[in-house]
C-alpha positions, -999 to +999 in steps of 0.1 A: +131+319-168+143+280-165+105+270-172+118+230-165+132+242-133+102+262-122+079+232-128+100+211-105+100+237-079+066+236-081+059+199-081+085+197-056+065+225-031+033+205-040+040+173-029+056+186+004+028+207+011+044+240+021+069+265+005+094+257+034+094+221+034+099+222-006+126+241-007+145+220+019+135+190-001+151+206-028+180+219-010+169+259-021+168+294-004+129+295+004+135+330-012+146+311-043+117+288-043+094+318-039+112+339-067+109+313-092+071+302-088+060+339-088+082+336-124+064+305-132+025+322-121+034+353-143+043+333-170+017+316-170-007+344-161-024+320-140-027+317-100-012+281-093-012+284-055-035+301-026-010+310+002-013+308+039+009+315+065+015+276+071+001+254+040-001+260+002-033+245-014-038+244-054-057+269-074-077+248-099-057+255-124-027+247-100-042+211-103-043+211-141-008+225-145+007+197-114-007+165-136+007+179-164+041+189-154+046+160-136+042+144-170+066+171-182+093+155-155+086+120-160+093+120-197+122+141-193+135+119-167+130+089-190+148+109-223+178+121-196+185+081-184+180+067-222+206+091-232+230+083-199+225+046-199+211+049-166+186+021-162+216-001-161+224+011-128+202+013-101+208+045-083+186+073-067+153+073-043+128+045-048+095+054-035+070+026-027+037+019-007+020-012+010-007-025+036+007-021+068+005-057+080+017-066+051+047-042+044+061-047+076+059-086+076+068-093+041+078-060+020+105-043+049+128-073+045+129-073+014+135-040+011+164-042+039+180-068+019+176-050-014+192-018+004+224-040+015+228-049-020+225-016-037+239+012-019+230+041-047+200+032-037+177+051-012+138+035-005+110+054+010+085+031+023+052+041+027+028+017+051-003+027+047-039+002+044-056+031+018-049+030-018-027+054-031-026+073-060+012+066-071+014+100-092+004+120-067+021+110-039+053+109-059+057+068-059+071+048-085+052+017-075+032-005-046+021-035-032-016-043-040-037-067-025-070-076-042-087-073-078-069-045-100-097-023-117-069+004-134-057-001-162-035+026-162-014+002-141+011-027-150+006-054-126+034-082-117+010-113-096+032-124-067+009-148-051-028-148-035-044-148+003-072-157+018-097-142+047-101-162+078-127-161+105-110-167+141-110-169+175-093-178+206-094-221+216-109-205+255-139-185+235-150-212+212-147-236+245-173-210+262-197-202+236-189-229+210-176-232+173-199-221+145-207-248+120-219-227+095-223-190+087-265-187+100-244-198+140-228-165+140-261-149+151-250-162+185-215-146+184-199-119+190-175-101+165-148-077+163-151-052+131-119-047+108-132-020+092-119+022+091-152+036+083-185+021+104-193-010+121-200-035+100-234-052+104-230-084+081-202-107+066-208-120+030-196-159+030-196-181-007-216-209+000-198-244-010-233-254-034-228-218-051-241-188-039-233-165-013-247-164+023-253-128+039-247-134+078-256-109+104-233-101+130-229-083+166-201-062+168-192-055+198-156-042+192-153-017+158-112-011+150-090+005+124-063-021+123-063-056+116-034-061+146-059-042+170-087-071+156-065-101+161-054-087+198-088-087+208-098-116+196-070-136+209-081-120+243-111-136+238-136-108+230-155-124+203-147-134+163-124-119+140-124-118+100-091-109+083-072-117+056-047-146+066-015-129+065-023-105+092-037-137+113-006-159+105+011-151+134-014-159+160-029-187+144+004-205+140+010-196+178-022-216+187-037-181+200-064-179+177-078-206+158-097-207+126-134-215+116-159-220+091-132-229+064-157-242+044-173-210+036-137-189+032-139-170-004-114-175-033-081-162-024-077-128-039-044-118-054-010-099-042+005-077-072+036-053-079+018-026-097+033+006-116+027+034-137+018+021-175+040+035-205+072+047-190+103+035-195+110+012-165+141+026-140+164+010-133+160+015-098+125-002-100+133-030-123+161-039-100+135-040-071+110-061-093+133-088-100+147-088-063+110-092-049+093-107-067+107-143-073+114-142-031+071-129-027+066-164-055+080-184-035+068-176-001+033-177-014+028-200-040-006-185-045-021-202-013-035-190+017-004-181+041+010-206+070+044-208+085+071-177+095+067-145+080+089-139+049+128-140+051+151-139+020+174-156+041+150-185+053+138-187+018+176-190-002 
């Protein structure tokens, strides 16, 4: 038994989720992908998998064997393009995630660009406001937006943004503009949050501080677009992070308050795996994106277009 091969069949059938849909990732006879993991199970004289008639799940040890063969593959991958040269020339399937606002305003044309320019190249783009765990969702690296708590991570600082409290010119007309974060007791608010409605917003106060403000939601969402719609419509006051409010706010369809009491900007980062040899594939990325991110953010809170390479060059 190939035991190399069987731990990629089986990475490969755990990261698609099914026998079936591995073996067509892998371009295999399901009967060959179920040959070789019994081979690999016997082997091992260990359970890795708990059948159904639709969905695999992982035994415990199954969990314990995935981390480490992935390992397994990474290094080997690593030895295998030393030896070839290969991280001269970017090639294969680059797999990357990001905030949804976010990816689609700033990350997808970068990556449409970067696609033009090498055509060995394949991306899969995942858009997603959760942090992902690159391993297991088979990524080589993401977009981060906030403080960076793993260390297990290398972290390439494009820039910074802020959050922003707004709403539309006819709402503060009708029930008037806060002045400080104690006026939004007489407001109402829209929720950006995918969990529960959120009761009160924490403001830094300019002497030092912060300032815990109670608010009314009266609209709960699970997407930042879904926040700024309604606010522009004039439901009540949004808080976001200004990226996702650019758009409106440079439209004159929302407008933005309390600026006084915004927090610190917080940072935008390239992150990926620690102590692997770096692909070529993803250095090639890193040095296309993140000069172009630099630039368009200069580590201030956002204002103007959304990101274009070719309204930056």
């Amino acid at each position: 038994m190939d035991r190399l091969e069987a731990t990629r069949i089986f990475v490969a059938v755990a990261d698609a989720g099914s026998l079936s849909a591995g073996a067509r990732r892998l371009g295999l006879p399901l009967a060959t992908v179920s040959r070789k993991l019994a081979a690999l199970e016997s082997h091992l004289d260990a359970r890795l998998l708990a059948r159904t008639t639709r969905r695999i799940a992982l035994t415990e040890a199954g969990r314990r064997y995935l981390d480490a063969g992935r390992r397994v593959l990474l290094d080997m991958e690593e030895a295998e393009r030393a030896v070839a040269g290969a991280h001269g020339v970017p090639r294969g399937r680059l797999g990357m995630s990001a905030p949804i606002v976010f990816g689609r305003l700033h990350v997808l044309p970068l990556v449409t660009d970067f696609l033009a320019e090498h055509p060995a190249v394949d991306v899969r783009l995942m858009l997603t406001d959760r942090v992902v765990d690159l391993l297991d969702e088979g990524l080589d690296m993401a977009v981060r937006i906030g403080d960076l708590p793993d260390a297990a991570m290398v972290a390439v600082r494009v820039g910074a943004v802020g959050r922003v409290v707004c709403g539309s010119p006819g709402y503060l007309a009708a029930r008037g503009t806060p002045a400080g974060p104690d006026d939004l007791v007489g407001h109402d608010c829209i929720a950006f949050s995918s969990a529960q409605a959120v009761e009160t917003w924490i403001f830094p106060r300019p002497g030092g501080g912060d300032a815990a403000a109670p608010v009314r939601t009266r609209l709960l969402v699970s997407t930042a677009e879904a926040a700024i719609d309604a606010a522009a419509a004039g439901l009540g006051l949004t808080r976001v992070l200004s990226y996702q409010a650019e758009a409106a706010l440079e439209s004159g369809r929302l407008c933005r308050v309390l600026r006084d009491y915004e927090p610190p900007p917080v940072p935008v980062s390239l992150v990926y795996p620690e102590g692997r040899l770096l692909p070529a594939k993803v250095r090639a990325f890193i040095d296309h994106a993140v000069p172009r991110l630099r630039r368009r953010f200069s580590g201030q809170p956002l204002s103007g277009q959304p990101f274009s390479d070719r309204a930056s060059g």
